[in-house]
C-alpha positions as CSV (number, residue, x, y, z in Angstrom):
1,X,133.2,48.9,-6.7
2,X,132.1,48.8,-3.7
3,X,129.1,49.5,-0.9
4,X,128.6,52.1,1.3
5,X,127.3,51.2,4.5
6,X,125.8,53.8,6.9
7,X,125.4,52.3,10.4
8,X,123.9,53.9,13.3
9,X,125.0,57.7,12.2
10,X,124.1,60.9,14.4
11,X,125.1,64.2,14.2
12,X,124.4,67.4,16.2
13,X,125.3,71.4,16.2
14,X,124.8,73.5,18.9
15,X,123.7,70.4,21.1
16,X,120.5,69.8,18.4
17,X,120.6,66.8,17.0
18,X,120.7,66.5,13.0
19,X,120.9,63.2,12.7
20,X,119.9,60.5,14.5
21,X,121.2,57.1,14.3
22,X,120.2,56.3,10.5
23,X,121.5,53.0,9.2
24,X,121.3,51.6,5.1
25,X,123.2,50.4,2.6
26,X,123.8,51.7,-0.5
27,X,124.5,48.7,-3.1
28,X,127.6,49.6,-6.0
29,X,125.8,50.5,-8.4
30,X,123.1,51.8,-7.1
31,X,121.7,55.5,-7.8
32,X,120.2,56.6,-4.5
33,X,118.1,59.6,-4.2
34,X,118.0,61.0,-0.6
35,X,115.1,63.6,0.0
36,X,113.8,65.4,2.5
37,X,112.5,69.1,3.7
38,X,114.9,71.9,3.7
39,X,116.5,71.4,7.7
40,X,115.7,67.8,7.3
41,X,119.8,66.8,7.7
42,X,120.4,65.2,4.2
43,X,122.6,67.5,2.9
44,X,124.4,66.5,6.3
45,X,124.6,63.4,5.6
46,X,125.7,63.6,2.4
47,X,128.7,65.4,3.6
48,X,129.1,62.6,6.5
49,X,129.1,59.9,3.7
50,X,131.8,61.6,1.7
51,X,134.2,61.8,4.3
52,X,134.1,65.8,4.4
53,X,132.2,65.8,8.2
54,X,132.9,63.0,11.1
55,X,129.4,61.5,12.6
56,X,129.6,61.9,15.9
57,X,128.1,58.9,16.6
58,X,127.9,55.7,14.3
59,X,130.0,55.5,11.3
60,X,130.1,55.0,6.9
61,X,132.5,52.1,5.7
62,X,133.1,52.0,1.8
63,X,134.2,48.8,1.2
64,X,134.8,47.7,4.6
65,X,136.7,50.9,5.6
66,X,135.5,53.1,8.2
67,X,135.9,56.8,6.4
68,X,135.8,58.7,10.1
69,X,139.0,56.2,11.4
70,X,141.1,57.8,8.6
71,X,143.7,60.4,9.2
72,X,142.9,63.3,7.4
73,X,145.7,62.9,5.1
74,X,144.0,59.3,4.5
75,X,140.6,61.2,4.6
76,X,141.7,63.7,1.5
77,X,143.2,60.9,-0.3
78,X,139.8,58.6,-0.6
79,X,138.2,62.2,-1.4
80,X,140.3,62.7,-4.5
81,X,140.5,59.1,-5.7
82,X,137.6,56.8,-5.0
83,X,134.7,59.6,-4.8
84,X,133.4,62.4,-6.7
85,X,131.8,65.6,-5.2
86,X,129.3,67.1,-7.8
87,X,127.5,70.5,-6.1
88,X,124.5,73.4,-6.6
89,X,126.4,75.5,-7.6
90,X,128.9,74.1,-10.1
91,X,132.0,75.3,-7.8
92,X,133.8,75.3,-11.3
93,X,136.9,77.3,-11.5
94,X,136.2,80.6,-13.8
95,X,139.9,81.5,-14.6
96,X,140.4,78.5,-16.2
97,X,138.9,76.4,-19.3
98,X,136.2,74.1,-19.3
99,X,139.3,71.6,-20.2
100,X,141.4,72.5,-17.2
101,X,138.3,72.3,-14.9
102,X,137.6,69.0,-15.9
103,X,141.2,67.5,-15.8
104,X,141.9,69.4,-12.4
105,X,141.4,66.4,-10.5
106,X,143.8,64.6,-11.9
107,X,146.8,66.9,-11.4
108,X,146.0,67.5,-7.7
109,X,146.5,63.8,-7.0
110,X,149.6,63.8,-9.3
111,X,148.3,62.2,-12.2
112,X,149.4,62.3,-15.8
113,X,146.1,63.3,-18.3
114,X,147.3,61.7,-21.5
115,X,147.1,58.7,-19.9
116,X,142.8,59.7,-19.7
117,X,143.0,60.7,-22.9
118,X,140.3,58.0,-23.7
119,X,138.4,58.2,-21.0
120,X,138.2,62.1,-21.6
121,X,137.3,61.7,-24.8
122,X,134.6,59.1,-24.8
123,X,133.0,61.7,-21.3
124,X,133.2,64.7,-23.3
125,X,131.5,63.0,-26.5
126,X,129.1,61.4,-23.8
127,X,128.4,64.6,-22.2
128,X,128.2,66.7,-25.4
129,X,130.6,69.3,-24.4
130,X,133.3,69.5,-27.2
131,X,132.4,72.4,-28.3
132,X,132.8,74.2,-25.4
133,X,135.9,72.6,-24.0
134,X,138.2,75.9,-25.0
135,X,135.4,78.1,-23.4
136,X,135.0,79.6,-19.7
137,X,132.7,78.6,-17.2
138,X,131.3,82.2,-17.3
139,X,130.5,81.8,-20.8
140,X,128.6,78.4,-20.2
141,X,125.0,77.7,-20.0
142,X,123.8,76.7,-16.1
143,X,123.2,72.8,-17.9
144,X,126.7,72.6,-19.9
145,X,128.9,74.1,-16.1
146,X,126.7,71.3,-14.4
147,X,127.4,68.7,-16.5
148,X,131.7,70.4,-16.9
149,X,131.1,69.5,-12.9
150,X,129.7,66.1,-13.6
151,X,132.6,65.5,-16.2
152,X,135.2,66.6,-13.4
153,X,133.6,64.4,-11.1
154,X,134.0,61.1,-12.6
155,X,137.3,61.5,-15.4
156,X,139.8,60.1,-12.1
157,X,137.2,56.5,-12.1
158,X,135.7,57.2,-8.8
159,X,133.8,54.4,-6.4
160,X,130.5,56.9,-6.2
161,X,129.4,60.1,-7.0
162,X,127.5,62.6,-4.3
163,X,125.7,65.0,-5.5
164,X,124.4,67.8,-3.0
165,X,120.5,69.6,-5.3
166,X,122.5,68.9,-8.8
167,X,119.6,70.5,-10.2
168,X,118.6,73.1,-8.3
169,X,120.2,75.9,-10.1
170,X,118.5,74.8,-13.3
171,X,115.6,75.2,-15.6
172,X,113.3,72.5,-15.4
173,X,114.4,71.5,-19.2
174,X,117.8,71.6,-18.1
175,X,117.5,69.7,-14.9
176,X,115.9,67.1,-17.2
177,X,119.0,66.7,-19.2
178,X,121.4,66.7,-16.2
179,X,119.1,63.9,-14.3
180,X,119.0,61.7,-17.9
181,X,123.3,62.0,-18.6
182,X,123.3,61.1,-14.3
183,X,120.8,58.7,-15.3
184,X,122.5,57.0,-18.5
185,X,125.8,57.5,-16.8
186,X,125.4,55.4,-14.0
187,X,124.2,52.6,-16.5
188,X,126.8,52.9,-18.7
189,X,129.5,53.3,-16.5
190,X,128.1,51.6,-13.0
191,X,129.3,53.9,-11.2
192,X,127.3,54.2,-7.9
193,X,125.4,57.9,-7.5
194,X,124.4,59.1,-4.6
195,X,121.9,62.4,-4.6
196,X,120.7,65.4,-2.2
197,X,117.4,66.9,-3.9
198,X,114.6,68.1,-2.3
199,X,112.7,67.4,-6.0
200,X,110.3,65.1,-6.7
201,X,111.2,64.7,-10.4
202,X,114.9,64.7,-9.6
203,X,114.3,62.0,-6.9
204,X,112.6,59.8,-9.3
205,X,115.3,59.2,-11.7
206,X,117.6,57.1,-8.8
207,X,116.2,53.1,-8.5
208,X,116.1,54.1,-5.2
209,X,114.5,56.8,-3.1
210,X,115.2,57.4,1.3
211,X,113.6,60.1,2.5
212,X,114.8,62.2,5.9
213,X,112.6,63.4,8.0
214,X,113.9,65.6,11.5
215,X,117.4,63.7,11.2
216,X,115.7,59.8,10.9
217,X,114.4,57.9,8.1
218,X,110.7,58.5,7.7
């Protein structure tokens, strides 16, 4: 495991600055909640810290590496093997099973799923979605595709997992069972979680809480 260390980042489009030279650290194992008004530049960041937009200024090391000095071929490599991308809107594919969606990770970096047979097992009993494994996404409840998306996230052992409003395309009692599994997963598994939400309730479940105000920390 390791920490994420955001030093200095800024970010601008259309010469207005987004971001403005924000520096913390996110421990492993933390679960860091990262709020903010709608404009405020977190879901920016969140994208920043995962490697899928370069700072313009600044830079995020995971473990010592700065993610913006990779190549992109380096840059979609740490993407599919020591992070997981959870989003709004489950981004789950509908032609194929909840199964397929899940292990999906694991073929695109060339990897064998028998040999997660265990670890799919124990997140699928974990995540209560047996049942529904031989299903498709369109078929699904809005709480069972986000937590199929939370599933996919973390079966390839990833480093951290960003997650851009995880629950806001949910009931409020199904964004209470999505923050709980995030919750109990991140125990369990110690797997650091980093979060996008703009709610309170959401927020509150992370041990720690940053919130962005125009593009700095407020």
């Amino acid at each position: 495991m390791s920490d994420i260390v955001v030093s200095n980042v800024s970010k601008s489009f259309d010469k207005r600055e987004i971001l403005h030279s924000l520096s913390f650290t996110v421990k492993s194992g933390d679960f860091l909640s990262i709020t903010g008004e709608s404009g405020s530049g977190k879901s920016t960041l969140l994208s920043i810290m995962g490697g899928v937009m370069r700072p313009d200024g600044g830079k995020v090391e995971l473990g010592g590496t700065d993610i913006a000095s990779l190549s992109e071929k380096a840059l979609a490599k740490m993407r599919r093997t020591r992070l997981g991308f959870v989003y709004q809107f489950f981004n789950l594919i509908p032609t194929m099973t909840v199964r397929d969606n899940i292990l999906l990770p694991l073929i695109l970096d060339g990897k064998k799923p028998s040999l997660y047979r265990e670890k799919f097992d124990e997140l699928v009993s974990f995540t209560h979605l047996g049942a529904v494994l031989d299903s498709y996404p369109g078929t699904l409840s809005g709480g069972e595709q986000q937590r199929a998306a939370i599933l996919r996230a973390l079966i390839h052992d990833p480093e951290v997992i960003l997650l851009d409003e995880p629950t806001g395309n949910l009931d409020s009692e199904n964004a209470h069972a999505v923050m709980t599994l995030l919750s109990d997963l991140n125990r369990k598994y110690g797997v650091t979680v980093v979060q996008v939400t703009h709610s309170e309730q959401g927020a509150a479940y992370g041990n720690r809480v940053i919130t962005i105000k125009d593009g700095s920390l407020a």
